[in-house]
PDB file of N, CA, C and O in Angstrom:
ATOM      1  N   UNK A   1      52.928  72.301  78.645  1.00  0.00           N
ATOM      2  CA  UNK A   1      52.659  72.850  77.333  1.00  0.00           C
ATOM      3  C   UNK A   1      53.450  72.058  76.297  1.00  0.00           C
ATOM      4  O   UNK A   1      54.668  72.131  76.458  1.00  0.00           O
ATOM      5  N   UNK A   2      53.069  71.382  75.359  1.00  0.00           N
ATOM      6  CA  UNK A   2      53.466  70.772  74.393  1.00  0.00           C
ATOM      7  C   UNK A   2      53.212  71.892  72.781  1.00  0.00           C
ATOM      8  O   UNK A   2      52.489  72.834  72.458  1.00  0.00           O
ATOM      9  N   UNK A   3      54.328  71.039  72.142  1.00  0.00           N
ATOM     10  CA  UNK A   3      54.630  72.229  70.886  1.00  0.00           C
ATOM     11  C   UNK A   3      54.314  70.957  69.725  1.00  0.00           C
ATOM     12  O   UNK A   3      54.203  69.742  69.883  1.00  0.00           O
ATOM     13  N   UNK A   4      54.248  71.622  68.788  1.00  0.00           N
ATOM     14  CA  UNK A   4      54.674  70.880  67.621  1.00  0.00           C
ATOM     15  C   UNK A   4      55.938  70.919  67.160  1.00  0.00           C
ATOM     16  O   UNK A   4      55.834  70.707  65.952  1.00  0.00           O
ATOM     17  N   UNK A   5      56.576  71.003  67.314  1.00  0.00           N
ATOM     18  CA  UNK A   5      58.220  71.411  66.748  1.00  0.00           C
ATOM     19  C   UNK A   5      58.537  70.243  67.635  1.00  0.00           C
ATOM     20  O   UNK A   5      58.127  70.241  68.795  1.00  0.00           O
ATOM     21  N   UNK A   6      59.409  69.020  67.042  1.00  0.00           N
ATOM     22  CA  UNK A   6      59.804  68.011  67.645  1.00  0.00           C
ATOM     23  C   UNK A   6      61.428  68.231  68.877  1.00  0.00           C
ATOM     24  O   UNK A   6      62.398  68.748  68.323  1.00  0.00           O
ATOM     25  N   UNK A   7      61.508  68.053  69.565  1.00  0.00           N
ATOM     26  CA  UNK A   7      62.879  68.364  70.190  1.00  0.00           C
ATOM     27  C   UNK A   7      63.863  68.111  69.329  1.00  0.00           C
ATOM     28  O   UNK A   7      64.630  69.068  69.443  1.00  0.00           O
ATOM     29  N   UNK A   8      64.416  67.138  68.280  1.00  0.00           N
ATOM     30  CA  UNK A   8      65.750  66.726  68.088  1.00  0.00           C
ATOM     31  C   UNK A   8      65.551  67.975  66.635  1.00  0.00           C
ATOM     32  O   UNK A   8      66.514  67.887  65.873  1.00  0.00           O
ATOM     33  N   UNK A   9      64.612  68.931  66.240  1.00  0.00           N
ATOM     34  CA  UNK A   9      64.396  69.453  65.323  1.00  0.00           C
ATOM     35  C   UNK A   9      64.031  69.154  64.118  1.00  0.00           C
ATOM     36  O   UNK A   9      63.567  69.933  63.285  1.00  0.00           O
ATOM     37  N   UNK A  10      64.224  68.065  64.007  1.00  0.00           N
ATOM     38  CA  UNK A  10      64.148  67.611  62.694  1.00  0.00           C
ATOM     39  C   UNK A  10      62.654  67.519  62.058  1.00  0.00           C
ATOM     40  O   UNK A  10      61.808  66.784  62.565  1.00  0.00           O
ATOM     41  N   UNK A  11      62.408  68.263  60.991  1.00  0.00           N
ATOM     42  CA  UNK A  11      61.014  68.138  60.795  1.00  0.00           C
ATOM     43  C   UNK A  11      59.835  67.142  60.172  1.00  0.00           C
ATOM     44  O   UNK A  11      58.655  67.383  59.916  1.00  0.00           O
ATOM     45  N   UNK A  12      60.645  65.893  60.025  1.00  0.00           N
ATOM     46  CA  UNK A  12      59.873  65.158  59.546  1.00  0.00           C
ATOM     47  C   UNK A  12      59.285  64.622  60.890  1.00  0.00           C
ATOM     48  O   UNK A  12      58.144  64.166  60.818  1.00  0.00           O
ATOM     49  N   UNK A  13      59.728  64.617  61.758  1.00  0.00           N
ATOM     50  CA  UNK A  13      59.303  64.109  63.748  1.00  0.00           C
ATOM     51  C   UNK A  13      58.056  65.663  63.475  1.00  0.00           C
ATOM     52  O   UNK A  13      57.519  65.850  64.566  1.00  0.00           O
ATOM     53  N   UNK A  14      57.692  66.370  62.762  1.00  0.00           N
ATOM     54  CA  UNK A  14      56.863  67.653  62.921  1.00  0.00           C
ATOM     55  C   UNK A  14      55.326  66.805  63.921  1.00  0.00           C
ATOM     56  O   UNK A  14      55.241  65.602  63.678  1.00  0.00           O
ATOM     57  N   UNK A  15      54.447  67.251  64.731  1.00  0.00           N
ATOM     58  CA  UNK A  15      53.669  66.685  65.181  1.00  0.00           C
ATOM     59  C   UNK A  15      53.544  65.723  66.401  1.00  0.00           C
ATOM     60  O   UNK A  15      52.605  65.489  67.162  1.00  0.00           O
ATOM     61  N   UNK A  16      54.840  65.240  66.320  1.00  0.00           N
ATOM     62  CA  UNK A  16      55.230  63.866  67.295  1.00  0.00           C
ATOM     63  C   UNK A  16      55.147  64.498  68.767  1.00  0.00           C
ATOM     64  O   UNK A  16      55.823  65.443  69.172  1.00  0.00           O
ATOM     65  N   UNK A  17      54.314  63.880  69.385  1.00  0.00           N
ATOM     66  CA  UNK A  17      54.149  64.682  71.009  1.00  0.00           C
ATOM     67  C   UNK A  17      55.729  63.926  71.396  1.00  0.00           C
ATOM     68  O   UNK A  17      55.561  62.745  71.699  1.00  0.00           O
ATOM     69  N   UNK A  18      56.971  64.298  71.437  1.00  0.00           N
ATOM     70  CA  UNK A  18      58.160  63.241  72.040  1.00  0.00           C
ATOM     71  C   UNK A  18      58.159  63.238  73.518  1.00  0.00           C
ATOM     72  O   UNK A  18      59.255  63.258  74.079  1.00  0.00           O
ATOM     73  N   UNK A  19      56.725  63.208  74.453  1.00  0.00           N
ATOM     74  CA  UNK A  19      57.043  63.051  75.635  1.00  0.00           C
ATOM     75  C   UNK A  19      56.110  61.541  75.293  1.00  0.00           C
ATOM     76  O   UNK A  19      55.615  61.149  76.350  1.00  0.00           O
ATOM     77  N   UNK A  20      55.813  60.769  74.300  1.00  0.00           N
ATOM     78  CA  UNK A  20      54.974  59.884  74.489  1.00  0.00           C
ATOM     79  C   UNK A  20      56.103  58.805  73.395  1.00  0.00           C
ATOM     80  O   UNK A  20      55.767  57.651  73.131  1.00  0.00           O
ATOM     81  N   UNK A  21      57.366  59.390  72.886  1.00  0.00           N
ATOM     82  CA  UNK A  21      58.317  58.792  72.365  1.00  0.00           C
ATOM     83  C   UNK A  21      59.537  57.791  73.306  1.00  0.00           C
ATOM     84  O   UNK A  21      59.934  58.168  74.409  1.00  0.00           O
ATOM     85  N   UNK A  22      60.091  56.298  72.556  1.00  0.00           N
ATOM     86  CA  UNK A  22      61.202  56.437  73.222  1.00  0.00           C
ATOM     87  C   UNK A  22      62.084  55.964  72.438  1.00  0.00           C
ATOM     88  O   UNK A  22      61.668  55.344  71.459  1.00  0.00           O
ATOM     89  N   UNK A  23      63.565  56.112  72.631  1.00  0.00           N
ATOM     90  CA  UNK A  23      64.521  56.323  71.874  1.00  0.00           C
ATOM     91  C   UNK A  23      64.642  54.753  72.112  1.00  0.00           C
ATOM     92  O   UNK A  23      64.122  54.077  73.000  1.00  0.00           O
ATOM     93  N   UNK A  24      65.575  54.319  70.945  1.00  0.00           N
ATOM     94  CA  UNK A  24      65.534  52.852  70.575  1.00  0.00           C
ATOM     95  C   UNK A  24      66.778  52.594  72.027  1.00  0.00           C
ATOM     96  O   UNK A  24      66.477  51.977  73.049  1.00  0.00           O
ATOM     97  N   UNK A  25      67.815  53.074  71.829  1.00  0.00           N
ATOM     98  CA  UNK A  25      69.077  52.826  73.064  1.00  0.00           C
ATOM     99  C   UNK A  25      68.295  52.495  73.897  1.00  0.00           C
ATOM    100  O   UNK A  25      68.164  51.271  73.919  1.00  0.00           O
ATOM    101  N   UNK A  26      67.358  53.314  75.018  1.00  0.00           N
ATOM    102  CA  UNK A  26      66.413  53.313  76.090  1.00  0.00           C
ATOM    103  C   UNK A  26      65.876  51.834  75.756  1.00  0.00           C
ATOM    104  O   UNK A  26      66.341  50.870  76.366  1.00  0.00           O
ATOM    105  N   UNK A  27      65.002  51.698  74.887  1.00  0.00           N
ATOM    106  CA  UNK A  27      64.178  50.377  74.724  1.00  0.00           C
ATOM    107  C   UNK A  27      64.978  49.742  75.154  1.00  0.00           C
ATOM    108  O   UNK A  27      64.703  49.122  76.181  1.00  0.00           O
ATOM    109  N   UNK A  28      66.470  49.597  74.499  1.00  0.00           N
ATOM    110  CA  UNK A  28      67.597  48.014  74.417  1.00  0.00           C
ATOM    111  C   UNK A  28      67.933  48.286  75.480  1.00  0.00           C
ATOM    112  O   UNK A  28      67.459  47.379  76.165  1.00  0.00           O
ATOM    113  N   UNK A  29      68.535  49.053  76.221  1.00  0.00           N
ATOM    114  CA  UNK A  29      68.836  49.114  77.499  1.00  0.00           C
ATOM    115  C   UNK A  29      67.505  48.500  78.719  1.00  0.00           C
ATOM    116  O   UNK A  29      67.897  48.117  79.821  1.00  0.00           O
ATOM    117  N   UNK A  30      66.200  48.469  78.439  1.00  0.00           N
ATOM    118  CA  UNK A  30      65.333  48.241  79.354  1.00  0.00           C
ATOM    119  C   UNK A  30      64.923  49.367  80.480  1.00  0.00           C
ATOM    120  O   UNK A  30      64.259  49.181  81.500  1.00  0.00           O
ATOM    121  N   UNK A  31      65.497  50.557  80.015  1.00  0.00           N
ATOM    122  CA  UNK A  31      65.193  51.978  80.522  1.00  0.00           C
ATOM    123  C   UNK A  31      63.665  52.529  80.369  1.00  0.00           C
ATOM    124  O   UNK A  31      63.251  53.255  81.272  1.00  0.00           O
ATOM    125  N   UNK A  32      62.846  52.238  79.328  1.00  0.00           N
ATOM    126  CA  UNK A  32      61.941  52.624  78.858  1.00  0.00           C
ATOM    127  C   UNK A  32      61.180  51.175  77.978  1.00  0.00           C
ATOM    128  O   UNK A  32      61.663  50.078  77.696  1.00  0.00           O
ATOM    129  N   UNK A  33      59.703  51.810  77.706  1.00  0.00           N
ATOM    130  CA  UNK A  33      59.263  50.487  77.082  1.00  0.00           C
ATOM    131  C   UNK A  33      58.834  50.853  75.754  1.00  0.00           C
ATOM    132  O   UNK A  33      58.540  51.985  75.370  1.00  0.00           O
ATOM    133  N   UNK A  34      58.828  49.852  75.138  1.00  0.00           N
ATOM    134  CA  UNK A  34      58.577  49.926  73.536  1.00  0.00           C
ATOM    135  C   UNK A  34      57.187  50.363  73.587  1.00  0.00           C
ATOM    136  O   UNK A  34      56.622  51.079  74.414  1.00  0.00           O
ATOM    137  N   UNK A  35      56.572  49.557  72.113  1.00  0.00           N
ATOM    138  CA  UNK A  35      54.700  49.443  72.388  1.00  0.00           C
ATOM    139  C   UNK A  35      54.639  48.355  73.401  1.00  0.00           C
ATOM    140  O   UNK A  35      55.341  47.369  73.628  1.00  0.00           O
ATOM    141  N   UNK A  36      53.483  48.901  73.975  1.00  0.00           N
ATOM    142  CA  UNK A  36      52.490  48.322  74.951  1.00  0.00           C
ATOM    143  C   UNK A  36      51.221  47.724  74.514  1.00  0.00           C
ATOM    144  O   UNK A  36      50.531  46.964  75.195  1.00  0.00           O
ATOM    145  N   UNK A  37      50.919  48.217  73.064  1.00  0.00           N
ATOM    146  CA  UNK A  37      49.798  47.666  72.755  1.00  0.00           C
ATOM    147  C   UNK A  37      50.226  47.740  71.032  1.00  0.00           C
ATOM    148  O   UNK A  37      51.080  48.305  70.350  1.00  0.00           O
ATOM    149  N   UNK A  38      48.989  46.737  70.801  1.00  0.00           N
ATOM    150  CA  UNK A  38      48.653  46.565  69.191  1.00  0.00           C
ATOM    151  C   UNK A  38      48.143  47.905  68.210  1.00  0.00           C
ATOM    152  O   UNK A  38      48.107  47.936  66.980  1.00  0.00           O
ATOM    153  N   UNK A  39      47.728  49.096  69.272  1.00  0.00           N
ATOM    154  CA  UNK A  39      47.248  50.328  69.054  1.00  0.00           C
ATOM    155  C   UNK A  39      47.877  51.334  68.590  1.00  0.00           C
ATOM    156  O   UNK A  39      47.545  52.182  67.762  1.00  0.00           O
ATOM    157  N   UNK A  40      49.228  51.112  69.447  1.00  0.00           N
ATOM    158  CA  UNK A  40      50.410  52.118  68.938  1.00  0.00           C
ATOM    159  C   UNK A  40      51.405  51.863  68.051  1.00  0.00           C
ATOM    160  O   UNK A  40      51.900  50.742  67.928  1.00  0.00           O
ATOM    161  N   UNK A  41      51.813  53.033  67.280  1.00  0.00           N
ATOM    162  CA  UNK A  41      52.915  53.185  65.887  1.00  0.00           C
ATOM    163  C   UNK A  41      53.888  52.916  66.257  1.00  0.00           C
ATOM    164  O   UNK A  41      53.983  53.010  67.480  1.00  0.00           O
ATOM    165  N   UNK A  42      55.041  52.484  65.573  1.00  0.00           N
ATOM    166  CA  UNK A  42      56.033  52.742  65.774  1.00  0.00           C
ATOM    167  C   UNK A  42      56.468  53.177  64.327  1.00  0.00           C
ATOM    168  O   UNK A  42      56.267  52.807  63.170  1.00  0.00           O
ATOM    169  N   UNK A  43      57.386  54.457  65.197  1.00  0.00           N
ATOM    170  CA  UNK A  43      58.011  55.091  63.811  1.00  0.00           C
ATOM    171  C   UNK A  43      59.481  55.569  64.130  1.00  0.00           C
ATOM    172  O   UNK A  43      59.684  56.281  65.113  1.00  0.00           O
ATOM    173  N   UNK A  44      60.705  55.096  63.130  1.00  0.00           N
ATOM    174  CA  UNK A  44      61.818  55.004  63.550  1.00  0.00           C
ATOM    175  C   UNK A  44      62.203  56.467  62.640  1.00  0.00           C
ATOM    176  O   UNK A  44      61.921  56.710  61.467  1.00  0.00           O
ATOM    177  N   UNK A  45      62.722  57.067  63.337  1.00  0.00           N
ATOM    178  CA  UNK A  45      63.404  58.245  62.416  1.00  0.00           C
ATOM    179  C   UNK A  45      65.107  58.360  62.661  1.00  0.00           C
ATOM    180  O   UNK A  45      65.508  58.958  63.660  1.00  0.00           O
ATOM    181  N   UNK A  46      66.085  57.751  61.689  1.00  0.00           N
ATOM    182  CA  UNK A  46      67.499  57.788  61.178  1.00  0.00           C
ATOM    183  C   UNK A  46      67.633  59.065  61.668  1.00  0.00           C
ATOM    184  O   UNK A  46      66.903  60.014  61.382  1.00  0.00           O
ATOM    185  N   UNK A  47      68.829  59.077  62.608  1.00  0.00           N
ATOM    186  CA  UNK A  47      69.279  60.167  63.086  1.00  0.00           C
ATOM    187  C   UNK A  47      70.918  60.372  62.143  1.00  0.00           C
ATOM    188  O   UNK A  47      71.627  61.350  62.378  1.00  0.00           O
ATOM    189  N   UNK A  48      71.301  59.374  61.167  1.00  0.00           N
ATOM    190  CA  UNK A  48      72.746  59.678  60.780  1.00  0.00           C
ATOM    191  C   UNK A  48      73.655  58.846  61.325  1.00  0.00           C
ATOM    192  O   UNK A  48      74.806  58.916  60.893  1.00  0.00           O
ATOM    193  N   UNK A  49      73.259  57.664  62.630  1.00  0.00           N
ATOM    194  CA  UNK A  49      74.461  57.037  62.728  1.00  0.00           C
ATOM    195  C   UNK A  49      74.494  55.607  62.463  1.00  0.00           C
ATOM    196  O   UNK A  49      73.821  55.067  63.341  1.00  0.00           O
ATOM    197  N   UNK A  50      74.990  54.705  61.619  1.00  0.00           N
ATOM    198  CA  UNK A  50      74.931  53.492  61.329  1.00  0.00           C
ATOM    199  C   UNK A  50      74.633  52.623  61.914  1.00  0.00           C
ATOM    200  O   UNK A  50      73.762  51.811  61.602  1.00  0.00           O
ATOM    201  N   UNK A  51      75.539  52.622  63.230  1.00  0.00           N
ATOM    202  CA  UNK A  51      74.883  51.601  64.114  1.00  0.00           C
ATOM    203  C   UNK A  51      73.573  51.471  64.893  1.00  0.00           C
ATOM    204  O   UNK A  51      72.907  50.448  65.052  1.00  0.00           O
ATOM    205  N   UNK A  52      73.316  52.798  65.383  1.00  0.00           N
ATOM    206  CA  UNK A  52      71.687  52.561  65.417  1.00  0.00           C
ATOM    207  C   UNK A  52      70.902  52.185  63.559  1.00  0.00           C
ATOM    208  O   UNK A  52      69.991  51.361  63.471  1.00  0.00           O
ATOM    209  N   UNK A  53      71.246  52.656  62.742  1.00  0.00           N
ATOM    210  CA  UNK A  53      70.332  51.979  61.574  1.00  0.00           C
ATOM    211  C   UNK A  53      70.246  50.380  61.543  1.00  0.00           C
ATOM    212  O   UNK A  53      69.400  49.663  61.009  1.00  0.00           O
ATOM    213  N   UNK A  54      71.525  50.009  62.370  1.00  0.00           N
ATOM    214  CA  UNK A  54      71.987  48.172  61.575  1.00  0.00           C
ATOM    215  C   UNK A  54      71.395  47.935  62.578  1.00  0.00           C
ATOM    216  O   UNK A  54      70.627  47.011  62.314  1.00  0.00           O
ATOM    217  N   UNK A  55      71.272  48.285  63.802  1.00  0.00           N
ATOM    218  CA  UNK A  55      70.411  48.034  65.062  1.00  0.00           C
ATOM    219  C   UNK A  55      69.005  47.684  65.002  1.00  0.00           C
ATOM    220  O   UNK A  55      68.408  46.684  65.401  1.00  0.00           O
ATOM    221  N   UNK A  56      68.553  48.898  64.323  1.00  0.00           N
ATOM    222  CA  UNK A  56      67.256  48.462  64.182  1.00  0.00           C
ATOM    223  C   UNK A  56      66.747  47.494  62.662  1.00  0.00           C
ATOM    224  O   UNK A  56      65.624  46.992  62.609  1.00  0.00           O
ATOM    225  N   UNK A  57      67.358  47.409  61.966  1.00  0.00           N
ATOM    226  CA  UNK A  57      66.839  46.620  61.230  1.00  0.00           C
ATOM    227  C   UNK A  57      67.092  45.087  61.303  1.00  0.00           C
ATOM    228  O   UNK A  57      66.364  44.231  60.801  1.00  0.00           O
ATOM    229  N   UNK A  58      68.219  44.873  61.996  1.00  0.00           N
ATOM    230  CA  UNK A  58      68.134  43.654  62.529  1.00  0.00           C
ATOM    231  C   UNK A  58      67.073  43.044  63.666  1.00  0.00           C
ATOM    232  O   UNK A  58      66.751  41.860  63.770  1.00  0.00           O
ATOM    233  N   UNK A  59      66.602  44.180  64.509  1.00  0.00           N
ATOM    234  CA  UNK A  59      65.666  44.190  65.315  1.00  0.00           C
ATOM    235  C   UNK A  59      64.469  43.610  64.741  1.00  0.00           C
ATOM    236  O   UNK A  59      63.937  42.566  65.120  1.00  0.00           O
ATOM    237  N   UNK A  60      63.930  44.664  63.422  1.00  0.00           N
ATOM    238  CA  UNK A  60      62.516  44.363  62.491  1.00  0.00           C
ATOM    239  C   UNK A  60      62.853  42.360  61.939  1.00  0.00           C
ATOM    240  O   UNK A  60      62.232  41.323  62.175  1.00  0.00           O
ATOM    241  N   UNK A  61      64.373  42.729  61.006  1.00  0.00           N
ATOM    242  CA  UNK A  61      64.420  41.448  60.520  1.00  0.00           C
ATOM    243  C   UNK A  61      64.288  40.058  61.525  1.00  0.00           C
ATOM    244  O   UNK A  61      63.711  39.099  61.012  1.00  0.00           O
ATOM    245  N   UNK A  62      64.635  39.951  62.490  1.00  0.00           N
ATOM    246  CA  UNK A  62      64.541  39.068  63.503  1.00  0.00           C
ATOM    247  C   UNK A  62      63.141  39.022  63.825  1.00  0.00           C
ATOM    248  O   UNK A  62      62.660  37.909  64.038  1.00  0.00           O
ATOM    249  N   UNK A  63      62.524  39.870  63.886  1.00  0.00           N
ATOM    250  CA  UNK A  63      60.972  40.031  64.765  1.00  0.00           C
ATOM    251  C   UNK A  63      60.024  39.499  63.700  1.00  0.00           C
ATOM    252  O   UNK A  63      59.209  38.661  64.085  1.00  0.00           O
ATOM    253  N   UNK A  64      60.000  39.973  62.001  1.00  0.00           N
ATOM    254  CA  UNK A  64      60.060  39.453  60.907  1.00  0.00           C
ATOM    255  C   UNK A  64      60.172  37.257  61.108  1.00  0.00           C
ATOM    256  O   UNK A  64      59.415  36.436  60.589  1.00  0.00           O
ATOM    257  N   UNK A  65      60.493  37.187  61.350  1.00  0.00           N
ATOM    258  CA  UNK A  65      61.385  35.855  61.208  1.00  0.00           C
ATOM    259  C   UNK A  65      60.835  35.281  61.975  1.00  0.00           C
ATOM    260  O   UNK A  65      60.338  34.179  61.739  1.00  0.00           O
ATOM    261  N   UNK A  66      60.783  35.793  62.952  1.00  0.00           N
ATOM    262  CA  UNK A  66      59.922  34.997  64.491  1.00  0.00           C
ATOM    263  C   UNK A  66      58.405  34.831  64.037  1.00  0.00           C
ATOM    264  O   UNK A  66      57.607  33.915  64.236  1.00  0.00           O
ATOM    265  N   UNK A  67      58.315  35.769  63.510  1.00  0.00           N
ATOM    266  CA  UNK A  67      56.430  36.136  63.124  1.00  0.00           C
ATOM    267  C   UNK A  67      56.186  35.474  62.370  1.00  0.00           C
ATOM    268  O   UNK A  67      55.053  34.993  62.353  1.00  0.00           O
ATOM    269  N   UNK A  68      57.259  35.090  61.258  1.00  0.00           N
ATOM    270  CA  UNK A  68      57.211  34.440  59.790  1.00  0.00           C
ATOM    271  C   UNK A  68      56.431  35.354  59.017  1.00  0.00           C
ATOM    272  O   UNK A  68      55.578  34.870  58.272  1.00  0.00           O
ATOM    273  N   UNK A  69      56.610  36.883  59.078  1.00  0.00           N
ATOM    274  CA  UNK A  69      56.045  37.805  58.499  1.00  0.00           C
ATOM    275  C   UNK A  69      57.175  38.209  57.547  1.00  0.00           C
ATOM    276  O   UNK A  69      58.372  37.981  57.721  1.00  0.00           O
ATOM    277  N   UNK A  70      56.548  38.911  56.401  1.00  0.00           N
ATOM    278  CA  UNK A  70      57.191  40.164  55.192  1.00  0.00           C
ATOM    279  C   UNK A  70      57.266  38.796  54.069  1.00  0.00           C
ATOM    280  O   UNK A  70      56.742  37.688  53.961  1.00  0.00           O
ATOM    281  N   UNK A  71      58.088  39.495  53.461  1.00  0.00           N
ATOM    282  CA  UNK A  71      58.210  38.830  51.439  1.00  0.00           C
ATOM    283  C   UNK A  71      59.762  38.674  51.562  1.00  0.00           C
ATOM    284  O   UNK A  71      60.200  39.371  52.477  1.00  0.00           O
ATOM    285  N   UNK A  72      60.945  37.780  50.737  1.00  0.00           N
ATOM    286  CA  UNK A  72      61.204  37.792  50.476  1.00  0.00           C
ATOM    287  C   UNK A  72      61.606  38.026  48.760  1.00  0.00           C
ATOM    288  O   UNK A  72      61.223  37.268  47.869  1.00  0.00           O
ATOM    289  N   UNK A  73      62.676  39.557  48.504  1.00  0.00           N
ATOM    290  CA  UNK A  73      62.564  39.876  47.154  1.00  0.00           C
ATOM    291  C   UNK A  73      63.854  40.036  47.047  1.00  0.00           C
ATOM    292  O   UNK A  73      64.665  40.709  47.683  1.00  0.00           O
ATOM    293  N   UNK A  74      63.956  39.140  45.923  1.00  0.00           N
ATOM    294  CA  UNK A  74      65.626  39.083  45.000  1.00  0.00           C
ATOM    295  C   UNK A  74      65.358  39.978  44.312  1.00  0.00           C
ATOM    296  O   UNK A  74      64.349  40.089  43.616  1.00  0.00           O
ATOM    297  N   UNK A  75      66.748  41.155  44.496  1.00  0.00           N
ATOM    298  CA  UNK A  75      67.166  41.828  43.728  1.00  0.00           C
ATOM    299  C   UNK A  75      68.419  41.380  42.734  1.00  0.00           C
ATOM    300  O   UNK A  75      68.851  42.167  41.892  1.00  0.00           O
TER     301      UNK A  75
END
């Protein structure tokens, strides 16, 4: 039986089946797998601790870089 109410509570995860989720640690560790296909989302939701935030955006920015994808914008 699956709910809508996300496990970690937080309601912006509202909807998210989290048995079809995996936590970024898991990914980097090689515990679990990212996407598998071009089909599926990925959606990162900030739990509050920095180092997973700097984690993953170095992740995007690198992957970014490799792809030679996004904009560079001076602020």
């Amino acid at each position: 039986m699956h709910s809508n109410r996300p496990r970690s509570g937080s309601c912006e995860l509202a909807g998210f089946d989290p048995d079809f989720g995996t936590e970024l640690g898991a990914m980097l560790l090689d515990r679990a797998p990212g996407r598998v296909s071009d089909q599926q989302i990925t959606t990162y939701k900030a739990m509050g601790i920095a180092m997973e935030d700097m984690v993953a955006a170095d992740l995007v920015y690198r992957c970014a870089r490799r792809l030679r994808k996004g904009k560079l914008i001076v602020l």
